[in-house]
C-alpha positions as CSV (number, residue, x, y, z in Angstrom):
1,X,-43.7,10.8,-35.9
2,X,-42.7,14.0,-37.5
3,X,-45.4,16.3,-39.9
4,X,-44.0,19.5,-41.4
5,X,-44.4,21.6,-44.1
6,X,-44.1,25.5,-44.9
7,X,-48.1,27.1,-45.4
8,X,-47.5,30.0,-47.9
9,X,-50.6,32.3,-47.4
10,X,-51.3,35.5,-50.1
11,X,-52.8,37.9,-47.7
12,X,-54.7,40.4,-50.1
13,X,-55.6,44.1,-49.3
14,X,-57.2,43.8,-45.7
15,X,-54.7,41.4,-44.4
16,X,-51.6,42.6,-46.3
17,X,-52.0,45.8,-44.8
18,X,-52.2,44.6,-41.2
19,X,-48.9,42.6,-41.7
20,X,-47.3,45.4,-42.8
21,X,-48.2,47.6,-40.2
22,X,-46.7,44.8,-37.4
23,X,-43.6,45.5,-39.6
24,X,-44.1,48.7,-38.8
25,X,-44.7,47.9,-35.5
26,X,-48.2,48.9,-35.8
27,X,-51.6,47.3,-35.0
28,X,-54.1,47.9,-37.5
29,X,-58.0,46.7,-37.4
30,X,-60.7,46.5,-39.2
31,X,-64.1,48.9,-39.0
32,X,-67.5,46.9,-39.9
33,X,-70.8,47.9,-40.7
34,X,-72.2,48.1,-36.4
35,X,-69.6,50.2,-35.6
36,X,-67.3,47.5,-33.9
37,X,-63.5,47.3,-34.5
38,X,-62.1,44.0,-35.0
39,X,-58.2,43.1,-34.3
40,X,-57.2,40.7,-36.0
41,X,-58.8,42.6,-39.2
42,X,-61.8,40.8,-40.5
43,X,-61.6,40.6,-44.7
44,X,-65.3,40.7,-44.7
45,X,-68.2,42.2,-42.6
46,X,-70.4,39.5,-41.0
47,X,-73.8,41.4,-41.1
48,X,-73.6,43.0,-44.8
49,X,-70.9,40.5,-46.3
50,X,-69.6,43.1,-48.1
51,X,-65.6,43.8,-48.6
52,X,-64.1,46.0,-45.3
53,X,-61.9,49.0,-46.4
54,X,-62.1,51.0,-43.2
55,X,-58.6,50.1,-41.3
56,X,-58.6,51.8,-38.0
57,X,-55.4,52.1,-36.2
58,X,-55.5,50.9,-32.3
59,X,-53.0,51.1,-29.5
60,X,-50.3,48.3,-28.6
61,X,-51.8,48.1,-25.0
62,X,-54.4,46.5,-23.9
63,X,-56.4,44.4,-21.1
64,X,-56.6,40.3,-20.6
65,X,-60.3,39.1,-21.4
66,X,-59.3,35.6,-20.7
67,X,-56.2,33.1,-20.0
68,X,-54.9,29.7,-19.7
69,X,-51.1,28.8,-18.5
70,X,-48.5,26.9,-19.7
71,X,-46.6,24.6,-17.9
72,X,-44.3,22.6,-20.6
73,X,-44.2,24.8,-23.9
74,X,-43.7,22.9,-26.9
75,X,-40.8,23.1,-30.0
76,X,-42.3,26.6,-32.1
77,X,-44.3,28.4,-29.5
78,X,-43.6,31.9,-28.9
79,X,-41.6,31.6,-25.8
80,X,-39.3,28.4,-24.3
81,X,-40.2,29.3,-20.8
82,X,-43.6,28.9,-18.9
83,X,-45.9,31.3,-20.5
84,X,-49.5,32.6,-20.7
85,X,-51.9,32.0,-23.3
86,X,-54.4,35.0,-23.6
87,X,-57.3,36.7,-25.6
88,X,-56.6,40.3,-25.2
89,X,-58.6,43.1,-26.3
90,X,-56.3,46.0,-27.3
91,X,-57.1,49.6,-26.5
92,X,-59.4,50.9,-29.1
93,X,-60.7,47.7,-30.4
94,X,-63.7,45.8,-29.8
95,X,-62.8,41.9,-30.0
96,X,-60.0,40.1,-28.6
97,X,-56.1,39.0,-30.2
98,X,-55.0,35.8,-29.0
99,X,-51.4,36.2,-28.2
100,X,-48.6,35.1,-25.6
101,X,-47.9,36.7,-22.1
102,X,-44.7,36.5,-20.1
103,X,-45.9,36.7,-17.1
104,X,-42.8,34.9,-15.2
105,X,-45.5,32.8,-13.2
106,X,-48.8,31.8,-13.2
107,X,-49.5,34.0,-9.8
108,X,-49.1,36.8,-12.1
109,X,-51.8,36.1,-14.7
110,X,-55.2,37.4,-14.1
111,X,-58.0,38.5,-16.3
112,X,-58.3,42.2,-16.4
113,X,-54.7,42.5,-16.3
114,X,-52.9,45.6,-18.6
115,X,-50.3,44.0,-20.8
116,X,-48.4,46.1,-23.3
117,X,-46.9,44.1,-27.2
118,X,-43.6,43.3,-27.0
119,X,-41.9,43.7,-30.2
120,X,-39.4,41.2,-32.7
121,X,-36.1,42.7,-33.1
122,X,-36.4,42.4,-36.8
123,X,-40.2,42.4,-37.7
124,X,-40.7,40.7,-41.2
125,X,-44.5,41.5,-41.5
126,X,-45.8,38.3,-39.6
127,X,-47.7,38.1,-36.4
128,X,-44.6,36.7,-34.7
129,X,-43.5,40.6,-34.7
130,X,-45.4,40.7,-31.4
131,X,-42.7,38.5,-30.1
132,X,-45.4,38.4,-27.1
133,X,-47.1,40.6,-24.3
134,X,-46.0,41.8,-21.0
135,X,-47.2,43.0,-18.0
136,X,-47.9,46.9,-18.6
137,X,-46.9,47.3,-14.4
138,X,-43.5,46.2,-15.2
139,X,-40.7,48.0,-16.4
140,X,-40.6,47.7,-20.5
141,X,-38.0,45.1,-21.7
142,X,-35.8,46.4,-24.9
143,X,-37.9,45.0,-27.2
144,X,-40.9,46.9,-25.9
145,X,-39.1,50.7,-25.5
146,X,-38.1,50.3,-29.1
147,X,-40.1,53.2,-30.9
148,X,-39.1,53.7,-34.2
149,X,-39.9,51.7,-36.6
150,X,-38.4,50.1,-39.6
151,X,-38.1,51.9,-42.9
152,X,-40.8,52.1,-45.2
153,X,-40.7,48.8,-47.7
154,X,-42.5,47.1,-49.9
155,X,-46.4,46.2,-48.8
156,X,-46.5,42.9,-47.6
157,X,-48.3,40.3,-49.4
158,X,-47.6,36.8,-48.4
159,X,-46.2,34.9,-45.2
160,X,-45.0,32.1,-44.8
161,X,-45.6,29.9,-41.5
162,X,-43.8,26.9,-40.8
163,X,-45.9,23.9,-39.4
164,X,-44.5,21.3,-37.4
165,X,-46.3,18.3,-35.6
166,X,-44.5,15.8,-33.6
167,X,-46.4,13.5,-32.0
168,X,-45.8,9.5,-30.3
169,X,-48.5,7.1,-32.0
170,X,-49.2,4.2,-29.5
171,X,-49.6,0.9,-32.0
172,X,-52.7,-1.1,-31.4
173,X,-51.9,-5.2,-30.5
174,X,-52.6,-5.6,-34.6
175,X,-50.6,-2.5,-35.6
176,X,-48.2,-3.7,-33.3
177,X,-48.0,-7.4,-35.1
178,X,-48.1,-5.8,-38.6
179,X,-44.6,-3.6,-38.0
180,X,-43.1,-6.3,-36.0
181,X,-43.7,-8.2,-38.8
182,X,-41.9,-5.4,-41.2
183,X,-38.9,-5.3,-38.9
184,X,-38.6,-8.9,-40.3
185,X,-39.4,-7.9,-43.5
186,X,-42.8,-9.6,-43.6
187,X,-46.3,-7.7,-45.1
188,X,-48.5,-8.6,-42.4
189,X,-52.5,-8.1,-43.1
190,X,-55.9,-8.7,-40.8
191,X,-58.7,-10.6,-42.3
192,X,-62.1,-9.1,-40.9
193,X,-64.0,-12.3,-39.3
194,X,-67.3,-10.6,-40.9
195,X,-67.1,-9.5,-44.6
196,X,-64.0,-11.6,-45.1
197,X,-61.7,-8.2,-46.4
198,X,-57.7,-8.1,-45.8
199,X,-57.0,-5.1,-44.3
200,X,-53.3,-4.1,-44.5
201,X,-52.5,-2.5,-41.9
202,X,-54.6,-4.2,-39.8
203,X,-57.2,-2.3,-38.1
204,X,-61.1,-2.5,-36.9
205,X,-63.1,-2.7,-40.1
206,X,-64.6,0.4,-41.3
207,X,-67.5,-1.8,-42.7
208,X,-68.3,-4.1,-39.6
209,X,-66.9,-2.2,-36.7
210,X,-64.4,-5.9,-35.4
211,X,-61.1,-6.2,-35.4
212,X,-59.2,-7.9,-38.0
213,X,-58.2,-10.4,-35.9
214,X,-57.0,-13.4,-38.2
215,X,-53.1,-12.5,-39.5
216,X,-53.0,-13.0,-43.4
217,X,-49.2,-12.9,-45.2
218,X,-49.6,-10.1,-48.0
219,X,-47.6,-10.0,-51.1
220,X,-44.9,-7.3,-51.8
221,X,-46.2,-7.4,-55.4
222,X,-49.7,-5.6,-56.7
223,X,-51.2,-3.5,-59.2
224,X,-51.4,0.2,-59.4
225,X,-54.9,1.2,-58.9
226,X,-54.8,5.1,-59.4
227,X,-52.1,7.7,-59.5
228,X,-50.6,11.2,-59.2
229,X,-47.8,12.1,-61.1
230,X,-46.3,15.3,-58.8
231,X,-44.9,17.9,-60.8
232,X,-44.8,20.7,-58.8
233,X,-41.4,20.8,-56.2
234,X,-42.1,22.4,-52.7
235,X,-40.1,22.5,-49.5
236,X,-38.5,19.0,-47.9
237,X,-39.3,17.3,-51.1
238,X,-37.2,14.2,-51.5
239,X,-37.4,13.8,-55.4
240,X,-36.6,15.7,-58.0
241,X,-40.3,16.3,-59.9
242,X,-41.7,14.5,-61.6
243,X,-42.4,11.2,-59.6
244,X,-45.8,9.3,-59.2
245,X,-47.4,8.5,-55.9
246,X,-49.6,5.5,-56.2
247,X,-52.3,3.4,-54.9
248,X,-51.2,-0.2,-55.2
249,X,-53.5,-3.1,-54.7
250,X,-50.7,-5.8,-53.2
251,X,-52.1,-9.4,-54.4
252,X,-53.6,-10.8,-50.9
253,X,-55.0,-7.6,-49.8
254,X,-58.6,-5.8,-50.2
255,X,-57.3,-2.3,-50.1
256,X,-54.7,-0.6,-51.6
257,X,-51.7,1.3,-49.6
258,X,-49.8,4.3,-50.9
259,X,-46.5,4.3,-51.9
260,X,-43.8,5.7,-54.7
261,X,-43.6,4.5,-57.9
262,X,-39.9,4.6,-59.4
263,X,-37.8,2.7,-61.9
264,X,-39.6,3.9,-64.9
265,X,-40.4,7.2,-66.2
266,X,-43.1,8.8,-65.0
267,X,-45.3,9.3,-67.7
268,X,-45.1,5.4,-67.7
269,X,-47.2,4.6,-65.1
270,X,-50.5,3.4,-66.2
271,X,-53.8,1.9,-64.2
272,X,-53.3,-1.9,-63.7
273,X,-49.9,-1.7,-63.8
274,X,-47.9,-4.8,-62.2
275,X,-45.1,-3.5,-59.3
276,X,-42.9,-5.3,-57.4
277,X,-41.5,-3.7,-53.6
278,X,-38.1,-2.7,-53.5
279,X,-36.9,-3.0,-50.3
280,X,-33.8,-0.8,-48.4
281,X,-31.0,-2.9,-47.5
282,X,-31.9,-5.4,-44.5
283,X,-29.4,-3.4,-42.0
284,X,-31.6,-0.1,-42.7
285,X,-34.5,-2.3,-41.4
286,X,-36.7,-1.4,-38.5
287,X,-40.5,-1.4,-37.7
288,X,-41.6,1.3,-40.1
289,X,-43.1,0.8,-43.4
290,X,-40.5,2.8,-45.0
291,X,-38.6,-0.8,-44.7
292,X,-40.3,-0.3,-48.7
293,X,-37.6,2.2,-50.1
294,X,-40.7,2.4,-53.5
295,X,-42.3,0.3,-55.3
296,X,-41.1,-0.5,-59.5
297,X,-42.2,-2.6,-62.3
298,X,-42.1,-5.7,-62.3
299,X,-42.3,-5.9,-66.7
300,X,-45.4,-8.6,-66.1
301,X,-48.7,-8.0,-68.3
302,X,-51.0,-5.2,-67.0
303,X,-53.6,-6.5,-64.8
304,X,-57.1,-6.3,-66.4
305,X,-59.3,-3.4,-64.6
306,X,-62.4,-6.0,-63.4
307,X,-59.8,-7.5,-60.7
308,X,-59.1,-3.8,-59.7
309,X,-62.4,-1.6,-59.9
310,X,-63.7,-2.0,-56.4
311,X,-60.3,-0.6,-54.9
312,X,-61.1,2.5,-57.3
């Protein structure tokens, strides 16, 4: 299973400015109230909660506080090859940056070791323009002799950081039932043995705390219970705006799933509306509820709001 999106941040004055200075292939932090200089830049000191203008440059070396290794990196981490994790306090600051080391091996991490930033070949203002740290022993990779910075540009004031999950989702015996049941085209539910609710997906009641043990056949057919109608496009979007994302109450079932309405325009979606599942063709079919390509109406007489108000 697959979660990703683009988080677009606006960085205002404190944190602006220290993203601009990694495009500068500086490090800036920020001076509070007891003295201390923090790195990353804090926005706002902790002891007189007041606004922190005082930006203090510091030095691109520094010394590891702390460490872990790792083994297996995953998809987006700084480096493809066995790495370091570390907190490392830089010289002249007072708090730690946690950052990446390449190291080479593990034998060569240790805390109270001097590491030294090595630099992006194109820094953008992100904190990815520490490509990562390195030994200081060592002899400085290309990235690290690299001096001059870029030309002056425009201040930075927003980044964008792509996040990206992938995980593997091990189906419980009733999860397992329900999207077997999909693969065959088939809306599976769980009836919990204690309050009597169909649960679709099955799963352990939130109410009683058993497992919905006793397999109910749901409908493809319900009601719409509430709505968004998405206007706004962003990145990876399927649709074209605007569409509606609903809650739909399929008949048989005691809780409503979400799913896309379609087939009408938006604007005509409406609370106790009647819809009908449209599925993908059968030779698109596996055991994944996007079996359901949307839901549309089905033209029958709105359901009245007494049959849907608990679901609300």
């Amino acid at each position: 299973m697959v979660i990703g999106f683009d988080y677009t941040r606006s960085l205002g004055p404190v944190l602006g400015s220290f993203m601009t200075g990694l495009r500068e292939r500086r490090v800036l932090g920020s001076r509070t109230s007891d003295g201390r200089i923090h790195v990353p830049p804090l926005e706002y000191d902790p002891v007189t909660h007041a606004p922190v203008t005082d930006l203090v440059e510091v030095l691109t070396t520094g010394t590891v506080i702390s460490w872990t290794w790792t083994h297996r990196p995953l998809e987006g981490q700084p480096l493809a090859h066995p790495f370091g994790w570390a907190l490392i306090r830089l010289d002249g600051a007072d708090t730690t940056l946690l950052h990446a080391v390449d190291a080479g091996e593990p034998g060569r991490m240790r805390t109270g070791m001097r590491v030294r930033a090595r630099w992006a070949a194109n820094p953008v203002g992100h904190i990815r323009d520490i490509e990562c740290f390195e030994p200081a022993e060592t002899s400085p990779s290309q990235a690290s002799a690299r001096v001059a910075a870029p030309a002056p540009d425009a201040p930075v004031t927003t980044i964008v950081t792509p996040i990206l999950l992938r995980y593997r989702h091990t189906a419980s015996d009733q999860e397992s039932r329900y999207l077997r049941a999909l693969a065959e085209g088939r809306l599976l539910g769980g009836r919990c043995p204690a309050c009597r609710k169909v649960y679709l997906p099955p799963r352990v009641c939130p109410a009683d705390g058993v497992p919905t043990d006793e397999e109910v056949v749901v409908t493809d057919r319900g009601t719409v219970t509430t709505f968004c109608v998405v206007n706004v496009p962003f990145a990876g979007q399927r649709l074209d705006p605007p569409y509606v994302v609903a809650q739909v109450l399929l008949d048989g079932a005691d809780i409503p799933l979400s799913h896309l309405i379609l087939g009408c325009p938006a604007g005509q979606v409406r609370m106790g509306m009647r819809v009908a599942a449209v599925w993908r063709e059968r030779a698109q079919w596996s055991h994944t509820p996007e079996n359901i390509a949307h839901f549309a109406p089905t033209g029958e007489p709105d359901a009245p709001c007494e049959s849907y108000a608990d679901q609300l």
